[in-house]
C-alpha positions in Angstrom: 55.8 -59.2 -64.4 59.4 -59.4 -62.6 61.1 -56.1 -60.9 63.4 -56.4 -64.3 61.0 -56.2 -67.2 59.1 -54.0 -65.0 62.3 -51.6 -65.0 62.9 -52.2 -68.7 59.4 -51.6 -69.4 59.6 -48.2 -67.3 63.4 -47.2 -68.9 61.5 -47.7 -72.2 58.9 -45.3 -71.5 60.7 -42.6 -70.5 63.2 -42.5 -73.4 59.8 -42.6 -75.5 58.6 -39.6 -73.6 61.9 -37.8 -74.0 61.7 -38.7 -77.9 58.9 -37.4 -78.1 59.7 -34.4 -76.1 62.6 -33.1 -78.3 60.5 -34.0 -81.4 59.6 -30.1 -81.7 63.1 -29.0 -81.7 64.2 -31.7 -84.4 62.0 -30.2 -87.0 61.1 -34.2 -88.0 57.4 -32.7 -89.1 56.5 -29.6 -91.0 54.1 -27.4 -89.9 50.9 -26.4 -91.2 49.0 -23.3 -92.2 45.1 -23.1 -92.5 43.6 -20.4 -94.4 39.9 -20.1 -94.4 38.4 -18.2 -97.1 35.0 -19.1 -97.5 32.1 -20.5 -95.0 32.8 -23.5 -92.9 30.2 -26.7 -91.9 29.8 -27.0 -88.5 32.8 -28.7 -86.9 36.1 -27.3 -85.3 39.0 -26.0 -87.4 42.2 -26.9 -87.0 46.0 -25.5 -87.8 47.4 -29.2 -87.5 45.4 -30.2 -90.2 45.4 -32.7 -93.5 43.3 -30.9 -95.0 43.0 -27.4 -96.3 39.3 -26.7 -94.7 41.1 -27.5 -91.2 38.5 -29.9 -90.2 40.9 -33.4 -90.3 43.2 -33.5 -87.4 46.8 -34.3 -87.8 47.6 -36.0 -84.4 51.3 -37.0 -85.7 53.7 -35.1 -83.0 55.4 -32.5 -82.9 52.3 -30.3 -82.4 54.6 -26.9 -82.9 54.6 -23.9 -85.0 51.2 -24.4 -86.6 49.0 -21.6 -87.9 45.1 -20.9 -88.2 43.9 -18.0 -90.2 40.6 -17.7 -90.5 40.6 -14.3 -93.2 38.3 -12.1 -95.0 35.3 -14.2 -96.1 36.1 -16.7 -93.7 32.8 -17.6 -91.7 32.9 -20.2 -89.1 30.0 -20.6 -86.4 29.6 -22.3 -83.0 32.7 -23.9 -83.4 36.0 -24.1 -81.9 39.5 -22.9 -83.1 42.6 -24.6 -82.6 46.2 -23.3 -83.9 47.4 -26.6 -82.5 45.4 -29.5 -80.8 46.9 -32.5 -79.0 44.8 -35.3 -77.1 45.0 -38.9 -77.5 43.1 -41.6 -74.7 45.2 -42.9 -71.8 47.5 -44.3 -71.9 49.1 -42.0 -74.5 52.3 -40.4 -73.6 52.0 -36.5 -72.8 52.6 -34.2 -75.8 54.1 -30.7 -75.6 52.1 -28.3 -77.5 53.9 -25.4 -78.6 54.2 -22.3 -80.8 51.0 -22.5 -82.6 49.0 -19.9 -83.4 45.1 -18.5 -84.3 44.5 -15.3 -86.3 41.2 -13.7 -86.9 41.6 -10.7 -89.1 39.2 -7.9 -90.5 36.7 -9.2 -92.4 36.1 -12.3 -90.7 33.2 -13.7 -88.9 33.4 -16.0 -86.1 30.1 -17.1 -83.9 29.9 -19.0 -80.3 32.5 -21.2 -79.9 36.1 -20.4 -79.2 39.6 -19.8 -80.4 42.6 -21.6 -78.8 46.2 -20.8 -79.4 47.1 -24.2 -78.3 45.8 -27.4 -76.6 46.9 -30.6 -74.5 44.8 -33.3 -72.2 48.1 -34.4 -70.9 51.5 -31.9 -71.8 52.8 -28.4 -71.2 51.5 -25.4 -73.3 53.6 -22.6 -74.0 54.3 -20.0 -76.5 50.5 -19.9 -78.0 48.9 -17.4 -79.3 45.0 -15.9 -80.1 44.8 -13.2 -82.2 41.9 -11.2 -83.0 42.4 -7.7 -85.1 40.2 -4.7 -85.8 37.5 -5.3 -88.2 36.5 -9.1 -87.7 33.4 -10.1 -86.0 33.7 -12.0 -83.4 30.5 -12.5 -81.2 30.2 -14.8 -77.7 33.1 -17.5 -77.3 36.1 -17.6 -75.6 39.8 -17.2 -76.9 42.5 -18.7 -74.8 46.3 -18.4 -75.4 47.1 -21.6 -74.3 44.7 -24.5 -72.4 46.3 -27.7 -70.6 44.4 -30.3 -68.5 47.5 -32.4 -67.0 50.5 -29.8 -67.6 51.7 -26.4 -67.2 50.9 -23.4 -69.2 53.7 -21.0 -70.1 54.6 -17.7 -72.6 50.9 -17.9 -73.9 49.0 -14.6 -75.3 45.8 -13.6 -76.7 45.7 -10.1 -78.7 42.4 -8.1 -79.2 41.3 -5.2 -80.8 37.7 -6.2 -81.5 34.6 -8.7 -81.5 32.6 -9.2 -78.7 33.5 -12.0 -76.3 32.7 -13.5 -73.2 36.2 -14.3 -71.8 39.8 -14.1 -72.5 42.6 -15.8 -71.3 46.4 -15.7 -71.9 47.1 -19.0 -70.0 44.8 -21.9 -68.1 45.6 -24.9 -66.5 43.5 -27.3 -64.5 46.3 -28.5 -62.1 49.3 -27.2 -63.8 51.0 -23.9 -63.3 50.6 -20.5 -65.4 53.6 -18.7 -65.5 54.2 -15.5 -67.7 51.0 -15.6 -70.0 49.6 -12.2 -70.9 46.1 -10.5 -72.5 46.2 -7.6 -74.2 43.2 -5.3 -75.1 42.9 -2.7 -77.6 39.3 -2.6 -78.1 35.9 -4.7 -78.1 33.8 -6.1 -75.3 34.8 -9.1 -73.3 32.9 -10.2 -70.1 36.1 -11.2 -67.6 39.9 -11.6 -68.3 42.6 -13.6 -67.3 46.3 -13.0 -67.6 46.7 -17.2 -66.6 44.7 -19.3 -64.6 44.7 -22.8 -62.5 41.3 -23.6 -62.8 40.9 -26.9 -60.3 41.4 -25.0 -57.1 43.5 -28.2 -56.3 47.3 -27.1 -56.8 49.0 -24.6 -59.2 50.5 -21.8 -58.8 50.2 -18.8 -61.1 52.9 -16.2 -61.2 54.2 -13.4 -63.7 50.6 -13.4 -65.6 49.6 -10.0 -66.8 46.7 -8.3 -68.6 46.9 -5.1 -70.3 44.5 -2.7 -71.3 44.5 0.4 -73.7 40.9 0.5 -75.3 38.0 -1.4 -75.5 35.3 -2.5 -72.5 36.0 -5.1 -69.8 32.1 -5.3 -68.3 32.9 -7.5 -65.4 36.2 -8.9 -63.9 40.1 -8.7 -64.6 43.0 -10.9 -63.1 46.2 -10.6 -63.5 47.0 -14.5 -62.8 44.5 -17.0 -60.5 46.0 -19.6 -58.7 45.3 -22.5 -57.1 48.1 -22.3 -54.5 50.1 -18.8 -54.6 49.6 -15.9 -56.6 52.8 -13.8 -57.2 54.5 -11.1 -59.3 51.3 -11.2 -61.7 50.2 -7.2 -63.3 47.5 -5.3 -64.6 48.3 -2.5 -66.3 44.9 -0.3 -67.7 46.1 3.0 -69.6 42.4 3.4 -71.3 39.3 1.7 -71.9 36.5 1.1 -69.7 36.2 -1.4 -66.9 33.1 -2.1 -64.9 30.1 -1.1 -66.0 27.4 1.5 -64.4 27.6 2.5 -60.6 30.1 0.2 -58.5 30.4 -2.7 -61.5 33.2 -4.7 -61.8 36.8 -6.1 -60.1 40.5 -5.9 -60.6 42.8 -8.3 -59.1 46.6 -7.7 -59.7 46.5 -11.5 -58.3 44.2 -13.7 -56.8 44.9 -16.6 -54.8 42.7 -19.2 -53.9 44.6 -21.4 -50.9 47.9 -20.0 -51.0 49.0 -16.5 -50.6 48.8 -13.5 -52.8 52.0 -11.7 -52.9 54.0 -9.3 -55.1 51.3 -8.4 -57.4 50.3 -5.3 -59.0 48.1 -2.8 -60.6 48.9 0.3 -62.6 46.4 2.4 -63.9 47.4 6.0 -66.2 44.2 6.4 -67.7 40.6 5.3 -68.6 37.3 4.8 -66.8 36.7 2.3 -64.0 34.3 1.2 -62.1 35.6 -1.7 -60.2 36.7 -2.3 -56.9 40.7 -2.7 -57.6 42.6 -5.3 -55.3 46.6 -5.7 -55.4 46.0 -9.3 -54.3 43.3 -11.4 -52.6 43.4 -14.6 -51.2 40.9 -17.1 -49.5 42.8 -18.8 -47.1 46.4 -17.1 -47.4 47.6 -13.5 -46.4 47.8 -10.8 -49.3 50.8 -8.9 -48.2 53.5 -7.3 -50.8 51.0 -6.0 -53.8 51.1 -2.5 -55.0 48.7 0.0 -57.1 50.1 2.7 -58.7 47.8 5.9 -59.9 49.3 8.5 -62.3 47.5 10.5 -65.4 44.1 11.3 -65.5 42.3 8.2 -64.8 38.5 8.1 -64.1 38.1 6.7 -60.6 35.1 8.1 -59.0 33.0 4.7 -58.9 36.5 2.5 -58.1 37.6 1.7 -54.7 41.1 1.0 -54.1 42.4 -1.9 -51.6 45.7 -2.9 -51.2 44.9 -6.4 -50.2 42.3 -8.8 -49.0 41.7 -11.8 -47.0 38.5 -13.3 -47.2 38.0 -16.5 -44.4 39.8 -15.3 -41.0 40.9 -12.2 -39.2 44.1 -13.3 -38.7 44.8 -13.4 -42.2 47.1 -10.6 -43.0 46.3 -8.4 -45.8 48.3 -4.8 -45.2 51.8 -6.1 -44.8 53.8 -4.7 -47.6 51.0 -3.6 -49.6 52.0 0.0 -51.1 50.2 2.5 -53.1 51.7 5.3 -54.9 50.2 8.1 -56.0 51.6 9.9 -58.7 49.1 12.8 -59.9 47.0 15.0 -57.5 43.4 15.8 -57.8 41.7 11.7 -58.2 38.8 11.2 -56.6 37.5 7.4 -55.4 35.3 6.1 -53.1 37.1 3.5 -50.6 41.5 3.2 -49.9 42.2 0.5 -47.5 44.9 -1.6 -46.0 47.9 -0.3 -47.2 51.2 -0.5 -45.0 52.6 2.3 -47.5 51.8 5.1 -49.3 53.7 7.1 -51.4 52.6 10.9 -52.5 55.0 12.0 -55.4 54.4 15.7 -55.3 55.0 18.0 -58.6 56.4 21.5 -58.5 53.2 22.6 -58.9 51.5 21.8 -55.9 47.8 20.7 -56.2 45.6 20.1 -53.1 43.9 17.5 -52.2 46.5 14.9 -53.8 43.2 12.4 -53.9 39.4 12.9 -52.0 37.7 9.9 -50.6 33.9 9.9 -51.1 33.0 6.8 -48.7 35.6 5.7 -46.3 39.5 5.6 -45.6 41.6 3.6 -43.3 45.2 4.9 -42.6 45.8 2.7 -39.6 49.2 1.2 -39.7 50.1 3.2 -42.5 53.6 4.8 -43.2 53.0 7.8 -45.4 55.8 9.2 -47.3 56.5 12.4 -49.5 58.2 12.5 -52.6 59.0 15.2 -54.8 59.0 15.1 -59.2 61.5 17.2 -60.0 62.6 20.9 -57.6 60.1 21.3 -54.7 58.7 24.8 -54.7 59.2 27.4 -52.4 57.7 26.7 -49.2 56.8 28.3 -45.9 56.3 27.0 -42.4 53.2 26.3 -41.7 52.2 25.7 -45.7 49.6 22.7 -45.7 49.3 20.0 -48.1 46.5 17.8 -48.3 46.9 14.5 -48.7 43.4 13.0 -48.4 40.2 14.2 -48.1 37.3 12.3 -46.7 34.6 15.3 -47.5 33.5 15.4 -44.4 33.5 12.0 -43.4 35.7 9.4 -41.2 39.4 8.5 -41.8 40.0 5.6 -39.4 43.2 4.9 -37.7 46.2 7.3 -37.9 49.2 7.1 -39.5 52.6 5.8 -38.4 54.9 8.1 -38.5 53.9 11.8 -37.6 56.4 13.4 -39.4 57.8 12.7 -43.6 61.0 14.8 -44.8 60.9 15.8 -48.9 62.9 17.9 -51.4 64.8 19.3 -47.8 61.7 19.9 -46.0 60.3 18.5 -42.8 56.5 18.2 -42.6 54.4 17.4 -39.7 51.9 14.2 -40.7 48.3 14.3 -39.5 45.0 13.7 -39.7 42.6 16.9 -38.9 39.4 16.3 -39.0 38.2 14.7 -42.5 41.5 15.3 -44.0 44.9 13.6 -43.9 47.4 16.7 -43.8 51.3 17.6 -44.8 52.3 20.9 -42.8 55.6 22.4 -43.3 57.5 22.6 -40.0 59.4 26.2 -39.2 62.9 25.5 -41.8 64.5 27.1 -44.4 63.7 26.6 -48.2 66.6 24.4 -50.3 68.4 26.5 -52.2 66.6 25.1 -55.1 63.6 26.9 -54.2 61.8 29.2 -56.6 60.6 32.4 -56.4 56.7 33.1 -55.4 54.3 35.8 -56.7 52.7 38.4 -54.5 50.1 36.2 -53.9 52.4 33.3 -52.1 52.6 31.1 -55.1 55.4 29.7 -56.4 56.6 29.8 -59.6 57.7 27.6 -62.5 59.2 27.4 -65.7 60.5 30.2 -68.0 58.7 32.5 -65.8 60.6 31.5 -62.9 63.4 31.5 -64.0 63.0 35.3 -65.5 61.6 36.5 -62.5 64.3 35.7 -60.5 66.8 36.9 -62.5 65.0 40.0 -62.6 65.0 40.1 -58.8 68.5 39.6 -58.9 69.3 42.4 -60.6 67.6 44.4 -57.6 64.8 45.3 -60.7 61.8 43.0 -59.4 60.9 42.8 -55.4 58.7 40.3 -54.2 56.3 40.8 -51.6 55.7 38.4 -49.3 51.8 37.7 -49.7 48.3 39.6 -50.8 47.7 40.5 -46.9 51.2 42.2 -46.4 50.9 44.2 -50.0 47.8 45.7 -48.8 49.2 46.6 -45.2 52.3 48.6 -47.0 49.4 50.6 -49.6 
């Protein structure tokens, strides 16, 4: 063949490609619904289907907008869902699969196999969806937002609230990128979670992925997004539920990065029980610098250990640059904290000590520690301590950056002294914003506050500076 019919033959191509690109967005092709009532054969069920049992595949493009239901009655076992399916032998041109969508509902039962929002050998996934809602029964399988072999996976989700499964994942790609897919939990069991995923270890990139968790049991792993190359800007957020299971069980990865770096990632936890080790972002051969865990509420953390980063083949890998934790509610206790470069303490009005207690082992070296405070800082006095970190008894390696942090007006003096990481107020005068304190040297807050120092005011109420000076004056 000549360089000119070779170019004709390529130009031809690629306008087919680009036909059959736009085709979703021409509406040339209606889409389907599936509704399964009754018991299904074996065989897999489709939403771009002929036929109203789902089993005969419509391969005519677009593959967009299509809907599965699989409803009350509905039975279907060791199987596989599809809301839309695309794959044709090479040479067939790549087709988009978008929009397309698997529901499971109350009633229905659903055994082994797995449930796909959307699926290509050879085009980009995106907008996808698995969902799976209180009442059905759904026991082993996997349910995936959106799966691509050749292309990129994008703005796929998967929704549960009950069944039993061995994995979920928003987004995954075998040497595409997932960007922006999410999983969100509400209740049942699954195994591990993914927010997206490049599965190949060969290139990809997986950034802005994020898993969610409000109820249910997670027994083994969560990530917020895997990739090949870099891992970036991917979240898990866990506000209840139970992750890990017994003593030490389990592992949360805000991202996780196989060959490139892990950066920008996160992890926010307000409630629940977990046993995991929790990890901003790891990487194999990268540096996992830039992730951040945030703690606030009343989570259960006493089996967790909390790392900012990781680097798992060389020393020289960084993994504390950047990394930041911030601590937002006093009184947690874990077991490990390790390499952060930051650490934030947001202090309440109400000052509890320690802000968190360490049951196995701490490293602070490197670390810039920093005080915040929610709201009016409380009156203080020089030489008032505030515990940051307790190690009960044990080692806290390294020290601290900066000796000193200043908050709400006040200067404190940073150090560690002996098992404990310590705040102590330097000699300076309260901010006017101070509030009164008891006999007893405690401030207060509220309504009561606010009374008794009108009270004192008034030259009606006189405060005494603590319990030892009351009983030196009787």
């Amino acid at each position: 063949m000549n360089s000119k019919r070779k170019l004709l033959v390529i130009m031809l191509l690629a306008l087919l490609a680009l036909i059959v690109t736009m085709l979703p967005t021409v509406g040339a092709f209606a889409a389907y619904t599936i509704n399964i009532n009754v018991p299904l054969p074996p065989g897999n069920a489709y939403g771009n289907s002929s036929t109203p049992d789902g089993q005969t595949l419509d391969l005519t493009p677009p593959i967009n907008g299509n809907t599965l239901n699989i409803n009350a009655g509905g039975q279907v076992g060791v199987t596989s869902l599809y809301g839309g399916y695309w794959h044709l032998p090479a040479p067939a041109l790549p087709v988009p699969v978008t929009n397309n969508t698997v529901n499971i509902y109350a009633g229905a039962a659903v055994t082994g196999g797995g449930a796909t929002g959307g699926y290509s050998d050879r085009g980009n996934v995106t907008g996808n969806t698995v969902n799976i809602y209180a009442g059905a029964t759904v026991a082993g399988g996997l349910a995936t937002g959106g799966y691509s072999d050749r292309g990129n996976v994008t703005g796929n989700n998967v929704n549960v609230s009950d069944g039993r499964m061995i994995s979920l994942t928003g987004g995954s790609s075998s040497t595409g990128d997932a960007t922006g897919n999410s999983v969100t939990i509400t209740g049942g069991t699954t195994e591990v979670v993914y927010g997206g995923v490049v599965r190949s270890n060969v290139v990809g990139d997986a950034t802005g992925n994020n898993v969610t968790v409000t109820g249910g049991t997670v027994i083994h792993e969560i990530h917020g997004g895997y990739g090949s190359d870099n891992a970036t800007g991917n979240s898990v957020t866990i506000t209840g539920g139970t992750i890990g299971s017994g003593t030490y069980g389990g592992v949360i990865f805000g991202g996780i990065s196989y060959r490139g770096d892990a950066t920008g990632n996160s992890v926010t936890i307000t409630g629940g029980t977990v046993f995991s080790r929790i990890y901003g972002g790891i990487c194999d051969y990268g540096n996992a610098t830039g992730n951040t865990i945030t703690l606030s509420g009343t989570p259960d953390l006493r089996y967790a250990s909390i790392h900012g980063g990781a680097a798992d083949i060389s020393p020289t890998q960084d993994e504390i640059t950047g990394n930041t934790l911030n601590l937002h509610t006093a009184g947690l206790t874990t077991r490990v904290l390790r390499n952060f470069e930051f650490i934030n303490f947001h202090l309440s009005s109400i000052i509890t000590s320690p802000m968190i207690t360490i049951t196995d082992s701490v490293s602070i070296g490197g670390t810039t520690v920093a005080l915040h405070f929610t709201g009016a800082p409380p009156a203080l006095r020089p030489g008032d301590q505030i515990i940051l970190v307790d190690a009960m008894g044990g080692t806290i390696t390294g020290r601290p950056v900066n000796a000193t942090a200043t908050a709400g007006g006040y200067t404190f003096d940073i150090a560690v002294v002996g098992s404990q990481l310590i705040a102590s107020l330097r000699g300076t005068t309260p901010p006017p914003s101070s509030l009164p304190r008891t006999s007893d040297g405690f401030p207060l807050v509220g309504l009561l506050g606010l009374l008794t120092a009108t009270l004192a005011s008034m030259g009606l109420l006189a405060f005494r500076g603590n319990r030892a000076a009351r009983r030196q004056k009787n």
